[in-house]
MARRO-108715 format. One line per field, with one value per residue: x, y, z of N, C-alpha, C in turn; chain; residue number from 0. Coordinates in Angstrom, 2 decimals, always signed. Example, Ala and Ser with C-alpha at 12.3 -4.5 7.8 and 13.67 -1.06 7.14 Angstrom:
% MARRO-108715
n_u	+13.19 +12.85
n_v	-5.69 -2.25
n_w	+7.80 +7.08
ca_u	+12.30 +13.67
ca_v	-4.50 -1.06
ca_w	+7.80 +7.14
c_u	+13.20 +12.90
c_v	-3.30 +0.03
c_w	+7.80 +7.87
ch	A A
i	0 1
//
This chain:
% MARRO-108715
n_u	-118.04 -120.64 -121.25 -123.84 -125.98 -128.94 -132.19 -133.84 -136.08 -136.04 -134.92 -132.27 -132.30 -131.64 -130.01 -129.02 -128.81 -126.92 -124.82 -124.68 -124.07 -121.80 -118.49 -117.00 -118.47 -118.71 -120.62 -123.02 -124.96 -127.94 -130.00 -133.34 -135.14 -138.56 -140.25 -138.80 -137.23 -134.67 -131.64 -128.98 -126.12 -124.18 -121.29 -119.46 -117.93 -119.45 -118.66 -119.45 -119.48 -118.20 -120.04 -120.46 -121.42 -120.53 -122.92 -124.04 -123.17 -121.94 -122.94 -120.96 -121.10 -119.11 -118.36 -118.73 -121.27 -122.72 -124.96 -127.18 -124.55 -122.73 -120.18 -119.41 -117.72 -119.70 -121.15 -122.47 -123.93 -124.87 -126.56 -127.16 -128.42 -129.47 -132.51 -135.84 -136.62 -135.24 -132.25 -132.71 -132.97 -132.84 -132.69 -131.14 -130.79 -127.52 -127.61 -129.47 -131.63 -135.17 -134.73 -135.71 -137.02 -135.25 -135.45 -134.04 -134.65 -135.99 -134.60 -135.61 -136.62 -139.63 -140.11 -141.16 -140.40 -141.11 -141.23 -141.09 -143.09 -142.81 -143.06 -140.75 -140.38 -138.70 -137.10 -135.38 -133.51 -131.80 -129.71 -127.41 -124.67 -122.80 -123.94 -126.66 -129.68 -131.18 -133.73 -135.23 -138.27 -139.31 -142.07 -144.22 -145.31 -143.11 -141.73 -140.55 -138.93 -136.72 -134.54 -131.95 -130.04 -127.02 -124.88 -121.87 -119.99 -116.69 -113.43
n_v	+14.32 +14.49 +16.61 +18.59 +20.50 +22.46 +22.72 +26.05 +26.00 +23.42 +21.16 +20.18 +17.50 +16.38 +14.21 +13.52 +16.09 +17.40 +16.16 +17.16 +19.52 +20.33 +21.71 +24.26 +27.21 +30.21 +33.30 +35.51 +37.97 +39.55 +42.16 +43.92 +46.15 +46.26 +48.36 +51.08 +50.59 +50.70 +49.19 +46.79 +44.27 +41.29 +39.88 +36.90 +34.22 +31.24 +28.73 +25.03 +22.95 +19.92 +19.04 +19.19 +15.23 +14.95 +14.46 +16.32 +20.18 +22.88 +26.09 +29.09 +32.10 +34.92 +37.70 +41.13 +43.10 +45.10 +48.51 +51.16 +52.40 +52.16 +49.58 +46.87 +44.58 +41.24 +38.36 +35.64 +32.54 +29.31 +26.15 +23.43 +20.47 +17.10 +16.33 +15.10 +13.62 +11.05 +12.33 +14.58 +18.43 +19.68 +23.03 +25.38 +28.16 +29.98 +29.57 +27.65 +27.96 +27.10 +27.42 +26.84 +23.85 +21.97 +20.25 +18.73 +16.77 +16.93 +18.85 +21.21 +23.23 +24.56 +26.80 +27.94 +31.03 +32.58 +35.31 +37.15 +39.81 +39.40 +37.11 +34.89 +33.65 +31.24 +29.97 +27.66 +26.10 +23.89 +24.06 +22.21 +20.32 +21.93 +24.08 +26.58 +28.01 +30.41 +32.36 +34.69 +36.09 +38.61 +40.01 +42.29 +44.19 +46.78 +45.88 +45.03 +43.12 +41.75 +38.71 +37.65 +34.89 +33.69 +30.50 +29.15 +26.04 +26.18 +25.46
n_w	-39.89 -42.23 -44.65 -45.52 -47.55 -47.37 -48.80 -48.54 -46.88 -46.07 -42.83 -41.05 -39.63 -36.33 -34.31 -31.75 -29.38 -28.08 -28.66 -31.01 -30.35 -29.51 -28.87 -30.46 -31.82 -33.76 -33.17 -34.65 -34.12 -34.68 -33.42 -32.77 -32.36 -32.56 -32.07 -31.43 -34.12 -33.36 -33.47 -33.36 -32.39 -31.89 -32.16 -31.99 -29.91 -29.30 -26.88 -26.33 -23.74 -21.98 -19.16 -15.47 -14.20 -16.96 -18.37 -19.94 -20.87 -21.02 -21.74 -22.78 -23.61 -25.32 -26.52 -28.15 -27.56 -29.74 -29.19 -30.49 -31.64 -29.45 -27.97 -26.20 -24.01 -23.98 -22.29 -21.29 -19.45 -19.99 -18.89 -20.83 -20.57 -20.17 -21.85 -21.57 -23.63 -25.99 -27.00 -26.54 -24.93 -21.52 -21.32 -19.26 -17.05 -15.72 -13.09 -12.68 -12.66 -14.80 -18.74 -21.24 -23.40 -25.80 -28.74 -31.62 -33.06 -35.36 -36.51 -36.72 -34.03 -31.93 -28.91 -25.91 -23.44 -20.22 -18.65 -16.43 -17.06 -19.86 -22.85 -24.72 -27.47 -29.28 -32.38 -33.22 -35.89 -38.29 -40.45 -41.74 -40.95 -39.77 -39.25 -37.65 -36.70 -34.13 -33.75 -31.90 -30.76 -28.75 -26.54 -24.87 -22.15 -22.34 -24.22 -27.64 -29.82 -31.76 -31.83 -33.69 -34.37 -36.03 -36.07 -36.81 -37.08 -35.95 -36.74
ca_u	-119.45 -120.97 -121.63 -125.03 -126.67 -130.36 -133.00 -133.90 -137.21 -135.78 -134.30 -131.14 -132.38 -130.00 -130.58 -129.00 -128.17 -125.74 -123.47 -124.33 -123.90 -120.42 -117.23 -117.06 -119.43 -118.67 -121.63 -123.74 -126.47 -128.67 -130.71 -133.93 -136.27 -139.87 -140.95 -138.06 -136.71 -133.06 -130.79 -127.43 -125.65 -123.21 -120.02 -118.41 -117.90 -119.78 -118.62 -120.11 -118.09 -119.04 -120.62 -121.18 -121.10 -120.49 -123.89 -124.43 -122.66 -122.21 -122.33 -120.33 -121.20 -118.39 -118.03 -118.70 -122.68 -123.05 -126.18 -126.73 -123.03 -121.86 -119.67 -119.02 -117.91 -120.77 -120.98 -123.55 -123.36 -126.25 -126.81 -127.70 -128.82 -130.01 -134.31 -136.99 -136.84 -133.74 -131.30 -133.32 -131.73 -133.14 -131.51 -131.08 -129.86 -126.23 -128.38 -129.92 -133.55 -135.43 -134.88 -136.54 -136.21 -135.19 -135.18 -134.11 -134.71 -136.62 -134.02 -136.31 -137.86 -140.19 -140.59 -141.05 -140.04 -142.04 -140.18 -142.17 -144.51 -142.57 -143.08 -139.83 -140.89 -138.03 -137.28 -134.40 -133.35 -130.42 -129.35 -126.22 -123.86 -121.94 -124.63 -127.35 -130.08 -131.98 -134.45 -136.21 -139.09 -140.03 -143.08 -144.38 -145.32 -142.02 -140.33 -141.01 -137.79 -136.31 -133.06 -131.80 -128.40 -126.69 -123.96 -120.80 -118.75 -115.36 -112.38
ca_v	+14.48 +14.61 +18.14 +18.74 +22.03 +22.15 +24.31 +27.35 +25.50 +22.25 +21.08 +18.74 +16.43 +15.79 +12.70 +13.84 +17.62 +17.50 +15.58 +17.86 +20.91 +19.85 +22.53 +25.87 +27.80 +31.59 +33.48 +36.71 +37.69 +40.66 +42.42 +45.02 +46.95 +46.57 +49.92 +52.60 +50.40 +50.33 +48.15 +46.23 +43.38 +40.73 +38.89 +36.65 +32.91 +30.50 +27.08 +24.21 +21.90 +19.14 +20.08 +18.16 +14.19 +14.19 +14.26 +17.86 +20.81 +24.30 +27.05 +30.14 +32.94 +35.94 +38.67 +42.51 +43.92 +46.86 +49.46 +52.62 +52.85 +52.01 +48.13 +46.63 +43.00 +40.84 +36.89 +34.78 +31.04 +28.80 +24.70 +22.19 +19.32 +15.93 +16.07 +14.09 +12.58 +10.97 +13.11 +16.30 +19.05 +21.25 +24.25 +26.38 +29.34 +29.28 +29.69 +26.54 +28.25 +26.53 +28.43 +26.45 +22.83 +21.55 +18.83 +19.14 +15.52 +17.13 +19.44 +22.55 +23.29 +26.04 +26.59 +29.74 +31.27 +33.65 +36.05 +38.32 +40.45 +39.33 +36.36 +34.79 +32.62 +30.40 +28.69 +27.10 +25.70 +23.52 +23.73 +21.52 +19.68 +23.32 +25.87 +26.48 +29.79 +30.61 +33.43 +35.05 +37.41 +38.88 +40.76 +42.82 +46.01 +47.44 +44.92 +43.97 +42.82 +40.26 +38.51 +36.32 +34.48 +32.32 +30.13 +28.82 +25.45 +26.50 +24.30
ca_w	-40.15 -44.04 -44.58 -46.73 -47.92 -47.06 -49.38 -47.28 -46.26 -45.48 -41.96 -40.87 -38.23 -35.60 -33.46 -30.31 -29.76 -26.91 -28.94 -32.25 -30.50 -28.51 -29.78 -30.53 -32.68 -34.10 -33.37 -35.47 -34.18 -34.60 -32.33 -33.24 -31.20 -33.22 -31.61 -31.61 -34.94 -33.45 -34.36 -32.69 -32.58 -31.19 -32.38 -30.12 -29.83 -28.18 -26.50 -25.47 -22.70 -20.98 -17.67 -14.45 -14.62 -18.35 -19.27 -19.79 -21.70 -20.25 -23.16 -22.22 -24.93 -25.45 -27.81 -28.35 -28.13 -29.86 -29.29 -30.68 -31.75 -28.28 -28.43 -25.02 -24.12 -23.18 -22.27 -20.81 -19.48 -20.40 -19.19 -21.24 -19.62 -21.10 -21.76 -21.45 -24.91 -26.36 -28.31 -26.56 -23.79 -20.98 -21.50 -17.89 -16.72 -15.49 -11.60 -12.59 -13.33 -16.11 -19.84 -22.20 -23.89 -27.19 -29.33 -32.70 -34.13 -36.95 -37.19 -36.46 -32.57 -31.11 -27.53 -24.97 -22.20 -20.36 -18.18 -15.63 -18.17 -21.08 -23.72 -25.00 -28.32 -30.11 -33.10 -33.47 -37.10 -37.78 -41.51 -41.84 -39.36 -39.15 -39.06 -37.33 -35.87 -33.47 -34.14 -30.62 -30.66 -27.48 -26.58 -23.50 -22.00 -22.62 -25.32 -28.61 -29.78 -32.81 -32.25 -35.09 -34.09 -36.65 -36.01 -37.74 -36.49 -36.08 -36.85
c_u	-119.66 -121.66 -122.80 -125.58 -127.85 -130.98 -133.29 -135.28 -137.09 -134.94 -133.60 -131.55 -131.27 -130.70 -130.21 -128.07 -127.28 -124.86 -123.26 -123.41 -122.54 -119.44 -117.60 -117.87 -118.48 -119.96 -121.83 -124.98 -127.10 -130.09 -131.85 -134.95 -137.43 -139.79 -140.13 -137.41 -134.65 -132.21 -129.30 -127.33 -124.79 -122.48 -119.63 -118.03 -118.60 -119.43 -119.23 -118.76 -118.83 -118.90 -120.70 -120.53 -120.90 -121.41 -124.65 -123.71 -122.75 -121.88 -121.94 -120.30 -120.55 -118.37 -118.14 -120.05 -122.34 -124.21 -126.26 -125.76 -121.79 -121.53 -119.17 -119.12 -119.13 -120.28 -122.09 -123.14 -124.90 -125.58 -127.34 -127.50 -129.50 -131.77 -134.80 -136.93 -135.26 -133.36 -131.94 -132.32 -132.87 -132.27 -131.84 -130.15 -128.57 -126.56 -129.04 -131.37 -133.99 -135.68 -136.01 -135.98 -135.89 -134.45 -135.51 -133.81 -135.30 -135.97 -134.61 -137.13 -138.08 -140.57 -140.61 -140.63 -140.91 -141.26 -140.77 -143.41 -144.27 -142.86 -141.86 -140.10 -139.69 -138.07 -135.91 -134.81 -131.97 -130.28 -128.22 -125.65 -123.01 -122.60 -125.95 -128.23 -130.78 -132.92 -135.43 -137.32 -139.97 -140.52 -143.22 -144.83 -144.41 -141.29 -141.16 -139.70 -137.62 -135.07 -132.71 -130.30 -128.23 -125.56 -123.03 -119.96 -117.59 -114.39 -112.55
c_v	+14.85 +15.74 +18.22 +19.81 +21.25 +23.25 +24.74 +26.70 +23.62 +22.47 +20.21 +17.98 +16.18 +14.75 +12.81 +15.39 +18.08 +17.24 +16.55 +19.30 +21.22 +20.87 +23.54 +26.29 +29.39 +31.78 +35.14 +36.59 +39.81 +41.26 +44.08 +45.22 +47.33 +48.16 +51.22 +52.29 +50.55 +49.83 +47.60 +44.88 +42.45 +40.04 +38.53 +34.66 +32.01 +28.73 +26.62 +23.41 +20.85 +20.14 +19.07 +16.70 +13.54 +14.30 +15.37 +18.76 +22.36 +25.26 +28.32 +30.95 +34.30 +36.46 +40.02 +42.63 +44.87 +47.28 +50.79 +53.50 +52.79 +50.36 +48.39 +45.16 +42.75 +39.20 +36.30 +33.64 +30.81 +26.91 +24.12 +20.91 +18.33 +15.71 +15.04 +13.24 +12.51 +11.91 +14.92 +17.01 +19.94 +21.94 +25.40 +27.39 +29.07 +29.22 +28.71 +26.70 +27.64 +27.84 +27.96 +24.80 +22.96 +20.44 +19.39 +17.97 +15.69 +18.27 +21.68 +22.48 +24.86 +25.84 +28.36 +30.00 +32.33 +33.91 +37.09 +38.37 +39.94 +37.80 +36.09 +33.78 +32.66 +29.91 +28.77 +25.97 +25.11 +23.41 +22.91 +21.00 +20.33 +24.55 +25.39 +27.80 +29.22 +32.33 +33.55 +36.11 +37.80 +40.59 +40.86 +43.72 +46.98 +46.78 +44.70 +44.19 +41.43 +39.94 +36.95 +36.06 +33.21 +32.25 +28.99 +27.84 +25.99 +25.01 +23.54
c_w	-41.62 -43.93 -46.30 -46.95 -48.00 -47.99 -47.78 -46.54 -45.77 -44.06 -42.05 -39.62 -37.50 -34.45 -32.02 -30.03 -28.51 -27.91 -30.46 -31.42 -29.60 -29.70 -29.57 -31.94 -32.78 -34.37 -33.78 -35.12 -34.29 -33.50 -32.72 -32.36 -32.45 -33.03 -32.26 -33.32 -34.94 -33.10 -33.71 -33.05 -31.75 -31.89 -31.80 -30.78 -28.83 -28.06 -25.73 -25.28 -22.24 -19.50 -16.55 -14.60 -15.68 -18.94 -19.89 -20.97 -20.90 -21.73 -22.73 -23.61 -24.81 -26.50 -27.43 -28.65 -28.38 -29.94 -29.70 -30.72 -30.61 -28.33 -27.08 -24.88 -23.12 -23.18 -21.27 -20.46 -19.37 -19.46 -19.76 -20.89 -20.48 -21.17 -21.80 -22.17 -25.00 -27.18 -27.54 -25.42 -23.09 -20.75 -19.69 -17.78 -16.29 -14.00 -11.62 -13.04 -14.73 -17.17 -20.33 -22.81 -25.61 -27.51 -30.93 -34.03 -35.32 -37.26 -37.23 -34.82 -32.41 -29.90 -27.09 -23.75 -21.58 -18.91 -17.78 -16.60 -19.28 -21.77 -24.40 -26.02 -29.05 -30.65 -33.41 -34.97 -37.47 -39.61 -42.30 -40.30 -38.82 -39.43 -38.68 -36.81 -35.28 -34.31 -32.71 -30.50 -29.15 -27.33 -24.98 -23.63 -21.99 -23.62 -26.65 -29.57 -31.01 -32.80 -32.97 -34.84 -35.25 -36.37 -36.61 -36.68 -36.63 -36.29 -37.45
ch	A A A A A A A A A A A A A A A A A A A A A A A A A A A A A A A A A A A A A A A A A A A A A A A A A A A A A A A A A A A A A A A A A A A A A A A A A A A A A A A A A A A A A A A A A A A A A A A A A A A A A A A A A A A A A A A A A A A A A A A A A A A A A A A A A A A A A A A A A A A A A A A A A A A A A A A A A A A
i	0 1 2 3 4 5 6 7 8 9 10 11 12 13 14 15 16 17 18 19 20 21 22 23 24 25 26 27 28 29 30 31 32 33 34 35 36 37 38 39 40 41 42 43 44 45 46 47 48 49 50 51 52 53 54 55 56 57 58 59 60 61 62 63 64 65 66 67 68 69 70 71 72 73 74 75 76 77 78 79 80 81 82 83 84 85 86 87 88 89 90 91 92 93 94 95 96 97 98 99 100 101 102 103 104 105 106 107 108 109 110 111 112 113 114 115 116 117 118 119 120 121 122 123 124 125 126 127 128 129 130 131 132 133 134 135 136 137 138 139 140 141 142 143 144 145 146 147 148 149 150 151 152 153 154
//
């Protein structure tokens, strides 16, 4: 893949994001509580696999959260599933529940999730063909929350 640096206000289009986002990533992400103002994190790795009949990807996310000086392993599993539009993905829980979609043919998507009381607003940003963030801000009667994950192709 031809590896390009983007200005900070430009995006990398990707044409079909199953097949961009296939391998292993090293992921940084940060995690802040608007309200109380405090502050954690996660390191870990996340892979995507194929999933199912091939047409899919399962992302299994491991590392170390830390909160308020306390570090404990965490990991998640996510589906991505092939969307509506070409090149796009519905992304699901690893229970099959719908997350959220994305399509990142222009290289930048926003979508939401909304989660009981809470609001789950995404933008995903893809700056090269080996890096890419998410940025999540979620709001509620108990949350208001900013997590900014960027991630690094490996290998």
């Amino acid at each position: 893949m031809e590896r390009r640096e983007t200005p900070r206000d430009e995006f990398w289009p990707v044409a079909d994001v199953l097949a961009h986002l296939a391998g292993s990533w090293r992921v940084e992400r940060s995690v802040r509580d608007l309200t109380s103002g405090d502050e954690g994190g996660f390191t870990g790795v996340t892979a995507f696999r194929p999933y199912g009949e091939g047409d899919g990807l399962l992302h299994h996310e491991s590392g170390t959260f830390t909160w308020r000086g306390v570090s404990r392993p965490a990991e998640r599993t996510l589906r991505f599933l092939p969307g509506t539009a070409p090149g796009s993905a519905d992304v699901r829980f690893a229970d099959g529940r719908p997350f959220h979609d994305l399509d990142l043919t222009t290289g930048r998507h926003i979508t939401d999730h909304p989660c009981a009381a809470d609001l789950y607003r995404g933008e995903f940003t893809v700056r090269d063909a080996d890096r890419w963030r998410t940025v999540w801000r979620v709001g509620g009667p108990a949350k208001d929350l900013l997590l900014v994950t960027d991630y690094a192709r490996e290998g």
